[in-house]
Every structure is written in C-alpha cells, then in structure tokens.
VEXVEXTI-771637 format. One record per atom (N, C-alpha, C): x, y negated, z negated. Coordinates in steps of 0.1 Angstrom, whole numbers, plus 2048, in hexadecimal, padded with zeros to 3 digits. Layout:
# residues N
XYZ/...
END
This chain:
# residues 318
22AA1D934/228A0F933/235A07930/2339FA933/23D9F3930/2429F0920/23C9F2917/23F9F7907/245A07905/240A0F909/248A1F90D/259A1C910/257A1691B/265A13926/26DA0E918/266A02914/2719F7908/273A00900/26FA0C8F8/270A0D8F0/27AA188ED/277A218FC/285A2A905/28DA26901/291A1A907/29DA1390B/2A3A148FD/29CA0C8F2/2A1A088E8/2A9A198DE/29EA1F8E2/2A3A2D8DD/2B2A308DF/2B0A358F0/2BEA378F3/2CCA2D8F2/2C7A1E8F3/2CFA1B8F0/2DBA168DD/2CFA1A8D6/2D0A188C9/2D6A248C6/2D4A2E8D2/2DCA398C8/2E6A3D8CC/2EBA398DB/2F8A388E4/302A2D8D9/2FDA228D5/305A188CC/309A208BF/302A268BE/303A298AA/30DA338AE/30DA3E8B8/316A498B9/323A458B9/325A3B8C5/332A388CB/338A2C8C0/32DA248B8/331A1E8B4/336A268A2/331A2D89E/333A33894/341A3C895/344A4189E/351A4989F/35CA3E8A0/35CA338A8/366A268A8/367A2189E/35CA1F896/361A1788D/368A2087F/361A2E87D/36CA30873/37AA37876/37AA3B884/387A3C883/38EA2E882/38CA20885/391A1487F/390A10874/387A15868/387A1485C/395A21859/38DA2F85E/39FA36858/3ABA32859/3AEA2D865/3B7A27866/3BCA1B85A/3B1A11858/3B2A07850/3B8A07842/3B2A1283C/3B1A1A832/3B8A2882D/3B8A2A834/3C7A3A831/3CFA3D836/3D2A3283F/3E3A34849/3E7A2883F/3F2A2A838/3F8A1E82F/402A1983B/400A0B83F/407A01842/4069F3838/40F9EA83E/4109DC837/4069D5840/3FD9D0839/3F39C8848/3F19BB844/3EB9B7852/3EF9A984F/3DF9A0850/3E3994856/3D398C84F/3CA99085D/3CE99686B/3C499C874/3BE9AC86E/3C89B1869/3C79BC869/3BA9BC85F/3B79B9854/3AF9B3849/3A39B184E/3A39A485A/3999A185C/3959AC865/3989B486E/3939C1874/3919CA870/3969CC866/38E9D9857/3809D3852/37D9C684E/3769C184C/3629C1857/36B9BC865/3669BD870/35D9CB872/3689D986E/3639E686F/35A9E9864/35E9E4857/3509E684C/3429E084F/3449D5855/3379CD85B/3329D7861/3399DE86F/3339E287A/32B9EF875/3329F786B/32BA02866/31EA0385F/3209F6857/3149F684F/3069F0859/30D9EC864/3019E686C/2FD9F5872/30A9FF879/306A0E87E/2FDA14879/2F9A1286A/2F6A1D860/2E1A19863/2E4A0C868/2D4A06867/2CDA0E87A/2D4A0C87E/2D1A1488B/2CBA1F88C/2CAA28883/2C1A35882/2BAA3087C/2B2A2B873/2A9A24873/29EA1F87C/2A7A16888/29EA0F88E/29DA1889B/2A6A2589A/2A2A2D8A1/296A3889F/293A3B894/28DA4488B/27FA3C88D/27EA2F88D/271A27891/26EA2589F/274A258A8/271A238B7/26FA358B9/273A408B2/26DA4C8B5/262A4E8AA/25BA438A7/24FA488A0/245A448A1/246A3A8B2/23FA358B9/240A278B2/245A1D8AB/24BA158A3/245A1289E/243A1B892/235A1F889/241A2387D/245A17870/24FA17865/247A1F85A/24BA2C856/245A3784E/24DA34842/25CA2D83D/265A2E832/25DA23828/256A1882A/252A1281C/25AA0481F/2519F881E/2539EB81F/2629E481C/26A9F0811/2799E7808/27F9EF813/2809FB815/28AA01820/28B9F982B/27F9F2831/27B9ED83C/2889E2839/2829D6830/28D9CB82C/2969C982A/29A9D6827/2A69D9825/2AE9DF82F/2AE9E783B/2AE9EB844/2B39DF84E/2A59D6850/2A69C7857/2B19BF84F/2B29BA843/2BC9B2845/2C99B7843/2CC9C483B/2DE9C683F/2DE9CA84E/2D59CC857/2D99CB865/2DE9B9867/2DA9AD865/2DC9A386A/2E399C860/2E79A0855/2F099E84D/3009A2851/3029B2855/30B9B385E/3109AF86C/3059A786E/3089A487F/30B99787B/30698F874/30D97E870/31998186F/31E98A861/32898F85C/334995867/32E99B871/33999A877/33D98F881/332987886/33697D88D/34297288A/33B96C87A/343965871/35396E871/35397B86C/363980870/36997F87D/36198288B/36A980895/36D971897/361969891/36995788E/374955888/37996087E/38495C87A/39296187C/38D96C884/39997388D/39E96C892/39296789D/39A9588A5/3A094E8A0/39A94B892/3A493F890/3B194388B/3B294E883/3BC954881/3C4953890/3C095889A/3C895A8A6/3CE94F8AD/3BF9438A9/3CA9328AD/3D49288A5/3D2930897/3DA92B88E/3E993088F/3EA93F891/3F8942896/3FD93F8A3/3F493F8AB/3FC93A8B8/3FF9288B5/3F991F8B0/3FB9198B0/3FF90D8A3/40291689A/40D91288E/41991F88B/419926893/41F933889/43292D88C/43092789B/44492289A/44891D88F/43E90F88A/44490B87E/440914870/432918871/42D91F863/42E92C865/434935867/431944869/42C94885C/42B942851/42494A847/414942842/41193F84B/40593484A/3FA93A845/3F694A84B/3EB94E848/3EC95D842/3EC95D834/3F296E830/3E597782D/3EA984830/3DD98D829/3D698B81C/3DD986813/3D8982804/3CA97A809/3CF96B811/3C5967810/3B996881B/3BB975826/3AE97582C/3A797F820/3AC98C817/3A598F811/39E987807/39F978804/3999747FC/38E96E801/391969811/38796581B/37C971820/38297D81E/372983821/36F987811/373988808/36E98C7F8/35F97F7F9/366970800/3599657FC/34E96D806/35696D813/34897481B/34297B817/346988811/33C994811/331992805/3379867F9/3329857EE/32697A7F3/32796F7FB/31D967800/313970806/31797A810/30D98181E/30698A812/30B99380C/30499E7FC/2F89957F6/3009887F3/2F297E7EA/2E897C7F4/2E99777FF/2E0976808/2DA97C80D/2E2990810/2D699680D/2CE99C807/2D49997FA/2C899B7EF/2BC9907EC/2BC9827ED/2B597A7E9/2AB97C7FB/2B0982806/2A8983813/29C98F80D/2A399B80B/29F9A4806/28F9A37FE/29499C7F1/28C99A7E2/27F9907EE/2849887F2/27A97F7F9/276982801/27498B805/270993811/26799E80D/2679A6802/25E9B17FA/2549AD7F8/25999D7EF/24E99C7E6/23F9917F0/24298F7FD/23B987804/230990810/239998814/2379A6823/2299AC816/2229B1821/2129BC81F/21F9C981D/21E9CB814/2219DE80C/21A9E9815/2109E981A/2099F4824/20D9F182F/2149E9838/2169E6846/21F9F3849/21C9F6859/2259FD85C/22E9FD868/22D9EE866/2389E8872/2469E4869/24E9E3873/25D9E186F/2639D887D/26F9D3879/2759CD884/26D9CA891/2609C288B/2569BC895/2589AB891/2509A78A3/2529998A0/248994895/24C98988D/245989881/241975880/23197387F/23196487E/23695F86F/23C954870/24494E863/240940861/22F93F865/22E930860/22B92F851/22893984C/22C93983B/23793B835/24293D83C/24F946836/25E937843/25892983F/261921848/26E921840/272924833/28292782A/286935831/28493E83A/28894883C/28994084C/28193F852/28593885F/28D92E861/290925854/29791C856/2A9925852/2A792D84B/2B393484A/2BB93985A/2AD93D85E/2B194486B/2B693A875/2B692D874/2B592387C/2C992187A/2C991D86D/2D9921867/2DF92786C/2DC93586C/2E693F870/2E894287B/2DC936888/2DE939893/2E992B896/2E4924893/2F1915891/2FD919891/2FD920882/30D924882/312932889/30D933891/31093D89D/3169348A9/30D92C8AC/3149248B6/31B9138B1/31D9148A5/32790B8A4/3379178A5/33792489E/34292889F/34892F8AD/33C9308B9/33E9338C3/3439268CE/33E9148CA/34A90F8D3/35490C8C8/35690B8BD/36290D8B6/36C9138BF/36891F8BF/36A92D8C8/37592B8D4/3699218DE/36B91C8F1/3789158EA/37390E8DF/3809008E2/3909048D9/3909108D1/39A9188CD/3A39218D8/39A9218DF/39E92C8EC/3A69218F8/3A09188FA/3A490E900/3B4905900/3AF9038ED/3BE9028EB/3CD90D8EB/3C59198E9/3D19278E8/3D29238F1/3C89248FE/3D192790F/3D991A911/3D690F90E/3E2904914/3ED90690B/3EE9088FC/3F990D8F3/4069168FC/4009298FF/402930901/40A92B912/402924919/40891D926/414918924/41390E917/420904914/42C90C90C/428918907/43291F900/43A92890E/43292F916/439933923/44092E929/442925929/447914931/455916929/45991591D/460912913/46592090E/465929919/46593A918/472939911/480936914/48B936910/49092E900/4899288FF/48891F8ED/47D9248DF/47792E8E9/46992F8E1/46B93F8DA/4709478D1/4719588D0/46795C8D1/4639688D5/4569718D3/44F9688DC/44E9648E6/44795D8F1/43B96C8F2/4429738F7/4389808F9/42B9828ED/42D97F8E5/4269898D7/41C97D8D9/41D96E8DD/4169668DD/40C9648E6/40D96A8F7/40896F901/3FA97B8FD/4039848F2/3F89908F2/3F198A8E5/3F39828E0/3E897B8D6/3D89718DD/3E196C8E4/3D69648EB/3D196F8F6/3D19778FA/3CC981902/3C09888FC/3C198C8EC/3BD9928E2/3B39888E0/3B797E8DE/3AC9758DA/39E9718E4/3A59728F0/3999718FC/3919818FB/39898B8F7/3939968FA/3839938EB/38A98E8E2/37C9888D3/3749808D9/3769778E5/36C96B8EA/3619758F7/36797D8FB/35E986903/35898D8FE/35A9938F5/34F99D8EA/3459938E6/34B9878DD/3419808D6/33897B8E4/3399778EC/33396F8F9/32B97B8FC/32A9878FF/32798F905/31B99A8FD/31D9998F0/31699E8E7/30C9948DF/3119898DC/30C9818D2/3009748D8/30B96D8E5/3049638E7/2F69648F1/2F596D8FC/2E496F8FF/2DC9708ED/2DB97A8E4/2D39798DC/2D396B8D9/2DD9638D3/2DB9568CC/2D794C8D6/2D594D8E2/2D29498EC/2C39458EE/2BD9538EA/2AF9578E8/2A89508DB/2B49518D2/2AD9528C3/2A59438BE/2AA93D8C3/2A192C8C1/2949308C6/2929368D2/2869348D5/27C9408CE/28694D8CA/27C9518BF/27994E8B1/27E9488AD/2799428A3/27193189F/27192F8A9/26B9268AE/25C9298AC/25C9348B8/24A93B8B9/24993E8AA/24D9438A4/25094A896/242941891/247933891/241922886/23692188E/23592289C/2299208A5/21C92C8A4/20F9258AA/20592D8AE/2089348BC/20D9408B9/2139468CC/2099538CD/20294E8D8/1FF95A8E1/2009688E0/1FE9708E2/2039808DF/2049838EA/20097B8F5/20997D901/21797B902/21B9708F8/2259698F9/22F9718ED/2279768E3/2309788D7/2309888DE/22B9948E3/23299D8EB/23E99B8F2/23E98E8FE/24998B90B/25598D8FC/2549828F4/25F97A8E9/2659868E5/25E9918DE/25F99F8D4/2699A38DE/2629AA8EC/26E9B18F3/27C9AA8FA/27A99D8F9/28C9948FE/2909988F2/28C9938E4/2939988D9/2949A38DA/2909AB8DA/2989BD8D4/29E9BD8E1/29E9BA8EE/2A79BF8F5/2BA9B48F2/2B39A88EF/2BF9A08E9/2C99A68DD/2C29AF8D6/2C59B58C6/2D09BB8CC/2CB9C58D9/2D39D38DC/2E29CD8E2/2E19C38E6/2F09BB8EA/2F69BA8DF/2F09B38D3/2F49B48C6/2FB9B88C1/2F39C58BF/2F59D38B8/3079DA8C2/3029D98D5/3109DD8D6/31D9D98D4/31E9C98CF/32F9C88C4/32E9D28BB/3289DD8B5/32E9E88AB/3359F28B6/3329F28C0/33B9FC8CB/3459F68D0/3459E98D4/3519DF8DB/3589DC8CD/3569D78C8/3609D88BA/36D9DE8BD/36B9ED8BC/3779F98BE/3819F78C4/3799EE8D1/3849EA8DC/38F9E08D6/3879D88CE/3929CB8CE/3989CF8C3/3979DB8B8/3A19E28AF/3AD9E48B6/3A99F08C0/3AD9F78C8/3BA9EA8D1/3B89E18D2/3C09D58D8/3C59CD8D1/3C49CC8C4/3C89C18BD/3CF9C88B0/3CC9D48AF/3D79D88A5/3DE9E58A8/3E99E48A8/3F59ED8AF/3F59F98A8/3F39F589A/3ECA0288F/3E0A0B894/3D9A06899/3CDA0E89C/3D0A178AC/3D7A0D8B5/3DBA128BF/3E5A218BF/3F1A228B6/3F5A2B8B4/3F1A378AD/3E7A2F8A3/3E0A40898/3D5A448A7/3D0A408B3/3C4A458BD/3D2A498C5/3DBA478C5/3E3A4E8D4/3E3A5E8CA/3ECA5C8C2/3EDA678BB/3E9A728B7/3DCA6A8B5/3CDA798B6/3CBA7C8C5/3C9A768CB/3C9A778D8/3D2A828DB/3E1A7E8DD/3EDA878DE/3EBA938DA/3EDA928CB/3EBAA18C4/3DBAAA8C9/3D3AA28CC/3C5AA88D3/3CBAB68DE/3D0AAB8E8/3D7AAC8F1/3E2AB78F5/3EAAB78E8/3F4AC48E7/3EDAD28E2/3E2ACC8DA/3E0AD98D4/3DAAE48DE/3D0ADA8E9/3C7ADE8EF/3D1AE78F9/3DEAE18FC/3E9AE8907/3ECAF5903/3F2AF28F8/3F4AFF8EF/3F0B0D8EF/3DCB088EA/3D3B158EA/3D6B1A8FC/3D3B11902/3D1B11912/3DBB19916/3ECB16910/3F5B1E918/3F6B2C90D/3F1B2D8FF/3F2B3D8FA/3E4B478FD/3DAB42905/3D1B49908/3D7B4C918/3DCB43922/3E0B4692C/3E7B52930/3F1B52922/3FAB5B925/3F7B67924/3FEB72930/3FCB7D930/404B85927/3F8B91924/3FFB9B914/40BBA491C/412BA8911/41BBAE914/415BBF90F/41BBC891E/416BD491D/421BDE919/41DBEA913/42ABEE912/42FBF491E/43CBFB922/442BFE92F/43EC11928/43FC15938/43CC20938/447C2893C/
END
C-alpha cells in the first residue's frame, strides 16, 4: 500500500542520513575539538553547526525505531516530546547558524579592506552561548507544555496532530516559519551584494590584496545558499499550509495527503546533517587537511600491507 511504500522510504532513508551523517559530522567535531588550531569567527560557527547536526542525528533512530514498529511509539509520551522537539530545535538551530555564516561571509567581503578585525571569534562564541541558551529554554518550556496537555496512553508519535486547542504552540510554529524565510531573502539579497562586491574587487585586481581569498569566500557562501535552498526551503514551503489545517476542521482525506508532503518534506530536512560535511569540508582548510591526511595515511598503510604480503619469501639455497 501506499502507507507501506511511505514508510519504506522513510526507513531507508532516515537511516542512509543518520549513518553518513553521523561519521561527517564527528569527524568535524574531532577536528574542531582535538586538532589545536587558532580559529576563527567561521570556524566557531561550523563547530557549532556540527553540534546542532548531531544532536538532531541522535533523534533519527528513534524515528527509525518507530517507522519499524509499524509507527506504533512503544518508549512513553516524554521520550516522544522530547525526541520531537530536540529534533526541530536542532534544525531551527542550525538554520539560524548557517544565517550567520553568511553574514559573517558578507561582512568580510564587504568591510574586511577597511575593518579586517570586524568580526572575531570571542564574539561569535558569545553569539551562539545567546543561541544555544534561547533554543535549550524553548525546548524545555515546548517539552513541559507538551506532556502536560498530550493523552499519556497514545501510541502515536511524530503524527499530524490538530491544534485548535493548542493555537500558542501553532502560533510559535508560525514564528519559526517567518523567521526562516525572513533569513532566507536576507540570504538572496546578501548573496547579491557579495557577487556585485566580488565583481568590483576583480576589476580592481591590481589595488585590492588577497583578491583571491575573496573569490573563494563568496564561492563558499553560495555553496551555504544551496544547501539552505535545497534542504530547507520545499519544507518551509509546505509548512504554512500545515499548520494552517492544524487550526482547521480537515478531512482525513486531507490530513493523510498533508502528513505524507510533511514527512517527506522532514527528509529534505533532516538531509543538511549529511550536506553540512560538505560545506566544512569547503570552507575550512582545517578540516580539509585533517580528511586528506587520514585519507593518505589510509592509503599508505593499505600499500604497505599490499606490497609485504606480495612479496615473495626468501628460500634457503641449496
């Protein structure tokens, strides 16, 4: 049936994400974290970026563990709520960071001639210390309001749910879809200005130093507007009109169609925890060299065994 199919899909693909995404992201947290370098205010926000993406990884067996139980939630109503919102706690959370990568990225290209010290690591770590402490409150007060309202015996989870009693939770949701796409043309029109910037600094190739370094910045930055475009904006695209039906009397013909665009919108989602890697992998030279390295050394070792088993033993002569 076409519920079997949806729920396949969601299987395999929730657990293709969590794998690929779980090995990317901590080797960009090791990196982050036990290769001592001097880092700076991207590097910050991309360590940041990778703690999001994990803690969102960690919710994925979960919602895999429910789509193989026939999507029948056996763990108990708080795991459920809890489960559900550090999943979309992490996904705001990281959205909001790749917002500020970008601005980070139009603020150097386009003050750094005169300010090169405009934007330092001190203060993006104080800019995600406010985030993490705002997104933590919010999911605790989502959480608490969420236990104490939900039936205790249900044994549904991550289902569509009507909210014409619960319109301070829908209207939340309304928020967080707003400021999704206020920071996404923020976004168009930051990108807009890099590329005519980046144009007028090529122009000026011979007056301007590091012309280059400025080229692969705005390159890096389009590479953040494709992920976000690509992952984010179909769901938010969707999301007015689910929560919309949410406040309405809708059909269950209608609240089925709604359920499966959302979960298949989620899984777009959910794949920035895999695409992430990439834009580490491009935007910090640190991470680029600790992956060649392992790579390399992979690489030699494997030659190594290859050419001492190759080799023929020596016999004695007769």
């Amino acid at each position: 049936t076409a519920d079997e199919s949806l729920t396949l899909a969601l299987l395999i693909s929730y657990s293709v994400i969590f794998v690929t995404g779980l090995v990317g992201n901590v080797i960009a947290l090791y990196v982050f974290l036990c290769v001592h370098f001097k880092k700076n205010s991207i590097q910050i926000y991309l360590l940041n970026v990778a703690i999001a993406d994990l803690l969102l990884i960690v919710c994925l067996p979960f919602r895999i563990f429910y789509h193989i139980s026939q999507n029948t939630w056996l763990l108990g109503l708080t795991l459920c709520k809890i489960v559900g919102t550090l999943f979309y706690m992490n996904m705001y959370t990281s959205i909001i960071l790749l917002g500020l990568i970008s601005l980070d990225r139009y603020i150097k290209i386009n003050r750094s001639v005169r300010h090169p010290k405009l934007l330092t690591a001190k203060q993006s770590i104080y800019i995600c210390c406010i985030l993490w402490v705002v997104a933590i409150s919010g999911f605790i007060l989502m959480v608490v309001q969420a236990t104490m309202k939900e039936d205790k015996n249900s044994t549904m989870c991550f289902h569509y749910r009507e909210k014409q009693d619960a319109k301070i939770e829908a209207g939340l949701n309304y928020i967080l879809v707003i400021i999704f796409w206020i920071i996404f043309i923020l976004l168009l029109l930051s990108y807009i200005k890099i590329a005519k910037n980046v144009l007028k600094i090529s122009k000026r190739r011979t007056s301007i130093p590091n012309t280059g370094k400025y080229v692969i910045i705005a390159r890096n930055s389009f590479i953040v507007l494709i992920i976000f475009t690509l992952c984010f904006v179909p769901y938010h695209f969707f999301r007015f009109i689910y929560i919309s039906s949410q406040l309405q009397n809708t059909s269950c013909y209608w609240k089925q169609i709604i359920h499966k665009c959302n979960e298949t919108m989620l899984v777009f989602s959910s794949l920035n925890s895999c695409l992430d890697p990439v834009m580490y992998f491009l935007m910090s030279r640190r991470i680029r060299k600790t992956v060649l390295q392992l790579i390399c050394k992979r690489h030699f070792a494997n030659s190594n065994m290859n050419d001492s088993t190759s080799e023929p033993k020596q016999g004695h002569s007769l």
